[in-house]
N, C-alpha and C positions, 0 to 999 in steps of 0.2 A: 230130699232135694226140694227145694223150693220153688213154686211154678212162677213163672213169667207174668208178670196181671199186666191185663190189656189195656192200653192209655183210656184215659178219661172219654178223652174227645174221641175215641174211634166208637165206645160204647152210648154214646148221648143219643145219636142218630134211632139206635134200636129202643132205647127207654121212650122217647116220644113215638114209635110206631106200638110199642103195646100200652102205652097209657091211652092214646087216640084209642086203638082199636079195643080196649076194656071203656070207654068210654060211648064208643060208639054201640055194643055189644048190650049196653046196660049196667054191665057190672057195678056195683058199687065200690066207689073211692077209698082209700084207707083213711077214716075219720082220725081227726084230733082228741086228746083224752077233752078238753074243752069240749067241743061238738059233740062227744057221745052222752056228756052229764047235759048238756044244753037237750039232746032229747029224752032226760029223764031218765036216763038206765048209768048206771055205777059198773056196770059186769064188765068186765074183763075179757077183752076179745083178742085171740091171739091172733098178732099181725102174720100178714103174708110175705113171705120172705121174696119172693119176686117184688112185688108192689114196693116194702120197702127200700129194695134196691134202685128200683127207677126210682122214687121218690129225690134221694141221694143223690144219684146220678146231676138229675133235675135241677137240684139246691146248689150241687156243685156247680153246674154251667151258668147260676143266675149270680153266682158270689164272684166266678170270672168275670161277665159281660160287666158286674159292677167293676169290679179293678181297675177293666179296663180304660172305663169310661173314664172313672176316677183319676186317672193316667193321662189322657187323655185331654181332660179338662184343665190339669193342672200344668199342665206340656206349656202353652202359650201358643205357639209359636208352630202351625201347621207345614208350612212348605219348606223347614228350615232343612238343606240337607251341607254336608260335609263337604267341604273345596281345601286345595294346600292355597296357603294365604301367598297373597302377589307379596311380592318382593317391597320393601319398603325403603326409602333414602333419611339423610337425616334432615331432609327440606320438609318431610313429613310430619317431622315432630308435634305441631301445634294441632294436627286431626284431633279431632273428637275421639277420645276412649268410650266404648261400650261397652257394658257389663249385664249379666242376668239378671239383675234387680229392674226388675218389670215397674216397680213404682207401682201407685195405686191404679188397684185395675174398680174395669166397671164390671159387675157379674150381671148378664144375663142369664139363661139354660146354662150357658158355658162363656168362660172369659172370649169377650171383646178383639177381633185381630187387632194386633199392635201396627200403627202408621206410623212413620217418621215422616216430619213433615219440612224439609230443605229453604232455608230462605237467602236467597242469594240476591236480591232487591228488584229492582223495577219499580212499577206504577202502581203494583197492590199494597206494598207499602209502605207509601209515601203521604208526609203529611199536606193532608189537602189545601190548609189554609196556606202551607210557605210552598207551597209547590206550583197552582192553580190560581186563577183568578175571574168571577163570575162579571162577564163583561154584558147588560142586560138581559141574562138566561143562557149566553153562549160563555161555557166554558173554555179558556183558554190553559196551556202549559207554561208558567215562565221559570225562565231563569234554567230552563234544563231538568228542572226536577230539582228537590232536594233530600240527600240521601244520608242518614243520621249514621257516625261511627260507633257510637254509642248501642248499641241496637241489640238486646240481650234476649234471650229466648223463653226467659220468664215472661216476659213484658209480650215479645210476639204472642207466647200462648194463651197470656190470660186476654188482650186484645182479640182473636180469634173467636174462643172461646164464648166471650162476654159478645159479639158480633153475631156470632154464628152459633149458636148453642147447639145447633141440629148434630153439628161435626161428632159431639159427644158420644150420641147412639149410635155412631159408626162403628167405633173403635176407641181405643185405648191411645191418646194423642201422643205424640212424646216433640218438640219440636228444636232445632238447631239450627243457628247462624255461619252459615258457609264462609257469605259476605254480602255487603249489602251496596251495589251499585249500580247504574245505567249498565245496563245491557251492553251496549256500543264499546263500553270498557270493558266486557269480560273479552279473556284469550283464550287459547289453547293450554296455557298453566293454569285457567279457571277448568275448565272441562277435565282437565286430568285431578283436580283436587276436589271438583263434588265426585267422580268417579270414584275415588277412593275412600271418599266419607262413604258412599254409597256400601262401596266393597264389603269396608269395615263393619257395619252395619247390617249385613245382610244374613249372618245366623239368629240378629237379637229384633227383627221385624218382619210380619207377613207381608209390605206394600207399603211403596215411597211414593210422595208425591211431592216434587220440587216447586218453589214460587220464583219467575223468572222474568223478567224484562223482554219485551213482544219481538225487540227489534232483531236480536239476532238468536229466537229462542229456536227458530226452526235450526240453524248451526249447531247448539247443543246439545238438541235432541237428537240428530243424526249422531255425535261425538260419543254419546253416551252409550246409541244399540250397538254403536262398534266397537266401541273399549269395551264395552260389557257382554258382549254378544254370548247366549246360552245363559242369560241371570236368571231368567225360569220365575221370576216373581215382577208382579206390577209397578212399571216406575213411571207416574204420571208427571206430566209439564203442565204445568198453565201458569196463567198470568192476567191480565185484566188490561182494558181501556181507562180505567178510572179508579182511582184510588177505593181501598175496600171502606174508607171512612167516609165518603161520599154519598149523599142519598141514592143517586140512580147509580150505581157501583155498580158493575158485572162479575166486580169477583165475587161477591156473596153464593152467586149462582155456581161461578165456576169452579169454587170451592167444592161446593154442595157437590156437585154434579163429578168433579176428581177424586171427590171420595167414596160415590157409588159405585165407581167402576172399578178403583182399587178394591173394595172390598165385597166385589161382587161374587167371589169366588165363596164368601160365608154365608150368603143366607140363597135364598129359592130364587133365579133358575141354576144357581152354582155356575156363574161364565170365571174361568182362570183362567185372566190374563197375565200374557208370559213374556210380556215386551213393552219398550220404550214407546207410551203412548202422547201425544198431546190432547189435552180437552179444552173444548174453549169456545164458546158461541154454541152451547148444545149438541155438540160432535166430540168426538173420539176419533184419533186419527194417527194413522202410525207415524211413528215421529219421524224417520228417517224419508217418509215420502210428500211432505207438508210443508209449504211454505205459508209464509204471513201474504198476504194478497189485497188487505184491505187498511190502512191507517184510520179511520175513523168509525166503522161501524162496528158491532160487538161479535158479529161472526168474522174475525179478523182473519180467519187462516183457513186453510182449503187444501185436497188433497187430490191434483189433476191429475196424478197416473195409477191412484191405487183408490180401490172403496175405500168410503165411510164404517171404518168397524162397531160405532155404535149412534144412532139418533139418540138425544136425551128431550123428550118433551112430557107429556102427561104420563106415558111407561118409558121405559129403557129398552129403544128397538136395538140387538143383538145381531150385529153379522158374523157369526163365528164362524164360516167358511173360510173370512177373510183374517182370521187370528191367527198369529203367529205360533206355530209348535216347536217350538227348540231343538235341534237335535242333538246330538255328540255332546260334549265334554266343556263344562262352563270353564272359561281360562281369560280370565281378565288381562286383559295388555295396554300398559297405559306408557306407551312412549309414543308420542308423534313428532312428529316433522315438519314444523308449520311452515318453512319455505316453499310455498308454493302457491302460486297467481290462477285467478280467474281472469281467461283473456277473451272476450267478445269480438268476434269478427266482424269490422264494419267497411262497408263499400267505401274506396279510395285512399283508407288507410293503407301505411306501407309499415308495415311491424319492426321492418328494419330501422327504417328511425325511431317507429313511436317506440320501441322496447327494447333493440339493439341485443347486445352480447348479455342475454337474462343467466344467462348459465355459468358464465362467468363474473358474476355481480353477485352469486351465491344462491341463487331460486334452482331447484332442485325438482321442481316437480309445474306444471302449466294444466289447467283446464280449458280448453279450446273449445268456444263455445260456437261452433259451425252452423250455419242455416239449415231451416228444414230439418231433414234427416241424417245430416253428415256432408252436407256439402258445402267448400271452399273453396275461392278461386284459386285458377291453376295455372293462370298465365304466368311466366318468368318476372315481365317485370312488373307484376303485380307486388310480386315481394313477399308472398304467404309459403312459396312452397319454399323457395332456396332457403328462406330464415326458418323454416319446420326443418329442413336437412341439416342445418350446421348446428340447432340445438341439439337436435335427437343423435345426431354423430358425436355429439359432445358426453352423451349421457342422461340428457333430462329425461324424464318422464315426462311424456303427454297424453291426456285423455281427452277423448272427442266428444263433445257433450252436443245439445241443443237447444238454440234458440228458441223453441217454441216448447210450453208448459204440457204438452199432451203428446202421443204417438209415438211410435219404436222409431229407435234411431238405427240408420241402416247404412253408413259409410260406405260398402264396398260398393252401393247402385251409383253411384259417380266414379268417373275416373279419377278427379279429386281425392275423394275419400279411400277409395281403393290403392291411391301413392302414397296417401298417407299411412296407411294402414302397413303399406310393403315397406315404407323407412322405420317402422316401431310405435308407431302410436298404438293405442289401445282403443278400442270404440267396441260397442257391446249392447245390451238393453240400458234403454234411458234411467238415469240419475238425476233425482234433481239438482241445480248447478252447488245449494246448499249440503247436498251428500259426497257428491264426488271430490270435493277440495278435503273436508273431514277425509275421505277414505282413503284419498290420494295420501296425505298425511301420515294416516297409521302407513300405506302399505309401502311407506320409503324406510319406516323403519323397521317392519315386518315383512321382506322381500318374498317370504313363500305364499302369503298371503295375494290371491288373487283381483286383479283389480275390475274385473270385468264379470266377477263370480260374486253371487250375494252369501253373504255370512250372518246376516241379522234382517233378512227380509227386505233391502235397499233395492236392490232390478228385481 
């Protein structure tokens, strides 16, 4: 009968506690036929049969850890894990295909995480002379910007590149044209189509960082943690005040500084980040809780209801309490609903005229942007309550947001809020007004999806 031999790795553990302890003991080492003529003697020493077995043992677990590594190193592609692919239409056709051909890598210790790098346009890359005009030292915008259709990702990458050389030692570049427009023209069929380049792409890269136009990038940033919510890998936003071909340029920095945090998860303190972030004026900020706040300065956006997840100035100060941990099961959903208004409540407005029968004109969903904490006026012929009863009796969705950038929103402490609340509205922890219209979207087309429960970090 043939005995059972005991797995490798069960016996490793014991070879390192008698080689230590023949080591600590004094014992002498089992020498090399090399070693023994290097001290002069030819004689023939019969080996020790134990000794030579840890030896063995030893050699085997060093030619593993190499495989490993070996494995490893040649892998690419760290945080890559398995999803059933989203459902695709034939509007999709012209996405970008991805393939395992990594292209030329850069070898450090071990290959370089792979970036994809999204250019969808704005003001990072726009040409400065036909866009811009130096009126003595003060820059001006004319003409709206001009946004080249022509715009091929050979051309972004070696401009980048030849700009910013630093990007290099990040990572392993790879870059693609979404599209290239003013901001104020992307829709809800732009957010559902970087979404799914994104999708596409997310077994063949460790970390996305999108180039996007300032004016409605806080909108897409919200669109994207909630179509994607549970992507488990880093998808940074930035964009710039100044074209990146410009001397005083802030995208060079922003650049810089979206690619350390994408790829902060490879070198020393290892932070992996696992959500829709923007970077931009030196912060990191989750996307879904960040508005633009400022048109002309280079810290353009700000993050009133939620910390700063990272300072970027001389180090990279690290709020990882405040990082997002994914839980359950990545499921991409890319159907919205874009029927549905931001409605600002203002004193002596009468809703019934200013906005009449919405629900019947085809709007599907309202964001009711309430004073303070939830509160609206109640008087009848004010006109806010009877016009909230005939839409919500109709069907509409309504969410109660607030007018002001900071503090929980608390509807039922008014009697206001609390009618509103008893005809269907929804009100909950604050959203910024840029979140809640995205959300309300997905959750007209995703009904079990709650609208008042965060799924990516949003309340």
């Amino acid at each position: 009968m043939q005995r059972a031999r005991t797995p490798t790795a069960a016996l490793l553990p014991q070879a390192h506690a008698r080689v230590g302890s023949r080591r600590r003991s004094g014992q002498p080492r089992q020498l090399s036929r090399a070693a023994r003529k290097a001290r002069g003697g030819d004689e023939k020493v019969a080996p020790d049969p134990a000794v030579a077995r840890d030896v063995e043992l030893l050699d085997l677990e060093r030619q593993a850890t190499f495989d490993l590594d070996e494995e490893v190193s040649t892998a690419g592609n760290f945080f890559a894990e398995d999803t059933k692919t989203a459902p695709y239409t034939s509007d999709d056709a012209d996405l970008p295909v991805f393939n395992d051909d990594p292209g030329p890598l850069i070898m450090v210790s071990r290959p370089l995480p792979r970036v994809l790098i999204l250019h969808t346009g704005g003001t990072l890359g726009m040409d400065p002379q036909a866009s811009f005009q130096d009126d003595e030292g003060e820059v001006t915008l004319v003409q709206g910007g001009t946004y080249s259709d022509g715009l091929q990702p050979g051309k972004m990458l070696t401009d980048l590149t030849e700009t910013i050389p630093e990007l290099r030692t990040f990572a392993n570049l790879d870059v693609r044209v979404c599209f290239n427009k003013d901001s104020c023209r992307v829709t809800p069929n732009d957010w559902v189509r970087i979404a799914k380049t994104v999708h596409a792409a997310r077994s063949y890269f460790d970390a996305f960082i999108l180039v996007h136009g300032t004016d409605t990038l806080a909108y897409t940033a919200s669109a994207l943690s909630l179509m994607l919510a549970g992507f488990r890998k880093p998808i940074i936003i930035t964009g710039s005040q100044l074209p990146l071909l410009m001397p005083r340029s802030d995208a060079r920095q922003n650049l810089i500084d979206s690619m350390t945090c994408a790829t902060a998860g490879f070198s020393p303190p290892y932070v992996h980040l696992e959500e829709v972030a923007v970077c931009f004026g030196g912060k990191l900020l989750r996307g879904n809780r960040c508005r633009k706040m400022n048109t002309s300065q280079y810290a353009a956006f700000a993050s009133p209801s939620f910390p700063v997840l990272a300072n970027l100035g001389v180090d990279v100060a690290w709020n990882e309490q405040a990082l997002l941990r994914s839980q359950g099961v990545y499921r991409p959903r890319f159907n919205l609903n874009a029927n549905v208004m931001r409605i600002p409540i203002v004193p002596g407005c009468d809703p019934r005229i200013a906005y009449g029968d919405l629900y019947e004109r085809g709007v599907r969903g309202i964001v009711l942007e309430a004073f303070g904490c939830g509160n609206l006026p109640d008087l009848p012929e004010l006109g806010w309550m009877p016009w909230l009863r005939a839409q919500l009796a109709q069907g509409m969705a309504v969410y109660l947001a607030s007018q002001c950038g900071e503090g929980d929103l608390r509807p039922e402490l008014y009697r206001s809020g609390s009618l509103a609340i008893e005809l269907g509205a929804e009100g909950g922890p604050q959203m910024t007004p840029e979140c809640a219209v995205v959300k309300m979207m997905l959750c007209l087309e995703y009904p079990t999806i709650p609208l008042a429960q965060p799924i990516a970090g949003e309340l």
